[in-house]
N, C-alpha and C positions, 0 to 999 in steps of 0.2 A: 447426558450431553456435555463435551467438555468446552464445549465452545465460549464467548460472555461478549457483549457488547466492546467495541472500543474502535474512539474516533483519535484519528492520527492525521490533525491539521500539516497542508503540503506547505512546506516553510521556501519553496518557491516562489509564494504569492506575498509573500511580507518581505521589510524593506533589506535591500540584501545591503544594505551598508555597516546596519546592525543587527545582522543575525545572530549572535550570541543572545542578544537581549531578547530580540524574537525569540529565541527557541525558549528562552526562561519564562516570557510571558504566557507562552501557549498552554507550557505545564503548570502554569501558576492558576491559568483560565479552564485545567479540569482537562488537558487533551492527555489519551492512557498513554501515545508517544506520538515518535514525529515522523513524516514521510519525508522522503531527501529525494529529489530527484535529480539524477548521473544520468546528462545525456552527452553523446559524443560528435555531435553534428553530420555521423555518419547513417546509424540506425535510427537516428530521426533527425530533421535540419536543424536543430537548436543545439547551442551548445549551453551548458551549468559550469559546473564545479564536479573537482575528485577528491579524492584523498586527502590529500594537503588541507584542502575547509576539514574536511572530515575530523581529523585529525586537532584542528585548530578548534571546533566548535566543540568535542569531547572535554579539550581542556577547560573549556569557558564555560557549559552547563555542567561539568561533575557525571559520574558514574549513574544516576538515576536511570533519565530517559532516555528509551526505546528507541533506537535508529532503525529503521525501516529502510534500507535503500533500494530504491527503482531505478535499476542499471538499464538505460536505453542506450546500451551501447554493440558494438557490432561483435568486440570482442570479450565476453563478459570474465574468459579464464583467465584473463588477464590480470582484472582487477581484485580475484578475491585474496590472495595473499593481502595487497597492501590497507585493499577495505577492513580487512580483519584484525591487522597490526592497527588502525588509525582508531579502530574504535566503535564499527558498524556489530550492533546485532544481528542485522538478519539480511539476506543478502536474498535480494530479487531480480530476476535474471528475465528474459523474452524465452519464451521456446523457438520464436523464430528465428531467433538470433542466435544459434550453435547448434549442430549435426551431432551432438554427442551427451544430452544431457544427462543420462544418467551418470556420465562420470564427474559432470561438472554437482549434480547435487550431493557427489559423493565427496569432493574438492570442499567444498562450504561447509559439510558437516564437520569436516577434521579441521577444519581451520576455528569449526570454533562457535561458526554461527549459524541462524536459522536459515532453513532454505525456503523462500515464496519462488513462485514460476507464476509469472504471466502472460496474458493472452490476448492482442490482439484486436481491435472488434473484426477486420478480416478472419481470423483465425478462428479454427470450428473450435466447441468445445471436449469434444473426441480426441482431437492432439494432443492436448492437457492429461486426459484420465489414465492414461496406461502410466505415468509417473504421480499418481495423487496419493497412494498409500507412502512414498518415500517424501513427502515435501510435510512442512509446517502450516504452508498458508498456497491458496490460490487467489490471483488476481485478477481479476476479469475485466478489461480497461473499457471504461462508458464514454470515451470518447476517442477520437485518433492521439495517440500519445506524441508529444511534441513540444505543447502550446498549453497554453491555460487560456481559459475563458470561454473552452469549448461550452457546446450545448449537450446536456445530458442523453447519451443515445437508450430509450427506455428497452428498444428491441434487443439489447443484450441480457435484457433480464430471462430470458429463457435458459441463457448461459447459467446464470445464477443457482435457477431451479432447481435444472438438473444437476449441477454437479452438489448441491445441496439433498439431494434424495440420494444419490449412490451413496455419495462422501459425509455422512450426516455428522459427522461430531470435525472436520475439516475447518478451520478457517479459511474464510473465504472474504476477500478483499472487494470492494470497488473504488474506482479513480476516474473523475470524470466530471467534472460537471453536477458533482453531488452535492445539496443544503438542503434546507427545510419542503423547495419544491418537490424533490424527488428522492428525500428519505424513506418516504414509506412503500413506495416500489420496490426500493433497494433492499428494505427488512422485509416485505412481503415476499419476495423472491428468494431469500433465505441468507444475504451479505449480513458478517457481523463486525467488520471492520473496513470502515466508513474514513475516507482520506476524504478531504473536504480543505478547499485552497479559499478563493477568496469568497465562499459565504462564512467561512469563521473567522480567518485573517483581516478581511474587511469589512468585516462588521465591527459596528460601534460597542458592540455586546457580546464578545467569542465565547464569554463563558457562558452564557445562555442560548447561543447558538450550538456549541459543545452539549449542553445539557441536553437543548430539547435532541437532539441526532441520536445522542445514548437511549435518551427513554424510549422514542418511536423503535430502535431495535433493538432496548431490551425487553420492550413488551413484545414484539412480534417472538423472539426466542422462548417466552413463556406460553402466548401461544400454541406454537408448536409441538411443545411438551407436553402440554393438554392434551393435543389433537391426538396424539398419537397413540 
């Protein structure tokens, strides 16, 4: 199984005055990298940051950590040229959001970086599988993407399952509403990469809240190497 635990606190939820220092905290607090969330106010009503932070945060943390970006945006072919030049590793895109994905996961490959595809909680998990052998990660979003401070939707954990029993060695993402409440759903269901906003960000204790989220799914990933 190639898969291994790793929490990727959503630096949305920390204080965006000084996100440089945020992002260095996080990594200093034990997180394997960071979740950025690119919304456009059009594929969800909020608007973030692009490129430009992107670009500006790269220079301020160093080449180390992991960028993870969750492009909630309408037009994702748009942006992976400049996310790519700015400094993004991995480039996660909606399915809802483009009529043409397999060329778009072929766009992010050549430019350089990982391709994630997310989903959704409207969206079946059958959308996703005919493109899961070409992607690096899936995302399965545990709440309406938009807003933070959602409430964890645990009925998406079926999503999990299954694309965990086709897709077994896949990484597979949640976002949502996830801390120590509903960690062990999320590694029960078969998620091993845990984006987690303000139960690590605003905790008094991130690296202990980073800890305990790794071990509940790095035990469950042993687990299932037993069971099997």
């Amino acid at each position: 199984m190639a898969y291994s635990a790793k929490i990727g606190p959503s630096i949305l939820s920390s204080d965006l005055s000084c996100l440089g220092s945020e992002c260095v905290r996080m990594m200093e607090c034990g997180a394997d990298y960071l979740h950025l969330d690119v919304m456009d106010g059009h594929f969800v009503p909020n608007l973030t940051f692009g490129h430009p932070m992107v670009e500006c945060l790269r220079k301020s943390v160093g080449q180390d950590p992991f960028f993870d970006m969750h492009m909630m945006v309408s037009r994702p072919e748009q942006w992976v040229k400049p996310m790519a030049a700015a400094g993004a590793n991995q480039y996660t895109f909606h399915i809802e959001s483009t009529t043409n994905p397999g060329n778009l996961i072929k766009e992010i490959k050549e430019s350089g970086m990982k391709v994630g595809l997310a989903i959704k909680p409207g969206t079946t998990v059958e959308e996703l599988a005919p493109w899961a052998n070409q992607i690096d990660m899936a995302l399965v979003m545990t709440v309406e993407p938009g807003f933070g401070g959602q409430k964890f939707m645990e009925d998406m954990m079926p999503k999990v399952s299954w694309l965990r029993s086709q897709f077994p060695s896949l990484d597979i993402e949640v976002d949502g509403g996830v801390g120590p409440d509903s960690i062990h759903k999320c590694a029960e269901a078969g998620a091993n990469m845990i984006v987690s906003g303000s139960a690590v960000i605003g905790s008094d204790d991130p690296r202990s809240v980073i800890s305990l989220l790794r071990t509940v799914v790095a035990e469950a990933i042993q687990k299932r190497s037993l069971d099997r």
